[in-house]
C-alpha positions as CSV (number, residue, x, y, z in Angstrom):
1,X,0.0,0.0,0.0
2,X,2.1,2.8,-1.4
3,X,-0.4,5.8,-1.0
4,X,1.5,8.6,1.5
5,X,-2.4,10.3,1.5
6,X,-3.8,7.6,3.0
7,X,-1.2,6.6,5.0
8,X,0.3,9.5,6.4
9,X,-0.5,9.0,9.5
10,X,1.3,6.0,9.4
11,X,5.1,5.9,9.9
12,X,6.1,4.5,6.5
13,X,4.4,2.0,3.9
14,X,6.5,-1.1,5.5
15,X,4.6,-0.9,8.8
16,X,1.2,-0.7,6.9
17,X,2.3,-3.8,5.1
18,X,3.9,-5.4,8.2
């Protein structure tokens, strides 16, 4: 899950995918 919108509150795509 490459989407830094989304994700920005997480800490970087490899802990979303972790």
């Amino acid at each position: 899950m490459n989407n830094p919108i989304g994700n920005g509150l997480q800490k970087s795509d490899k802990d979303v995918n972790a």
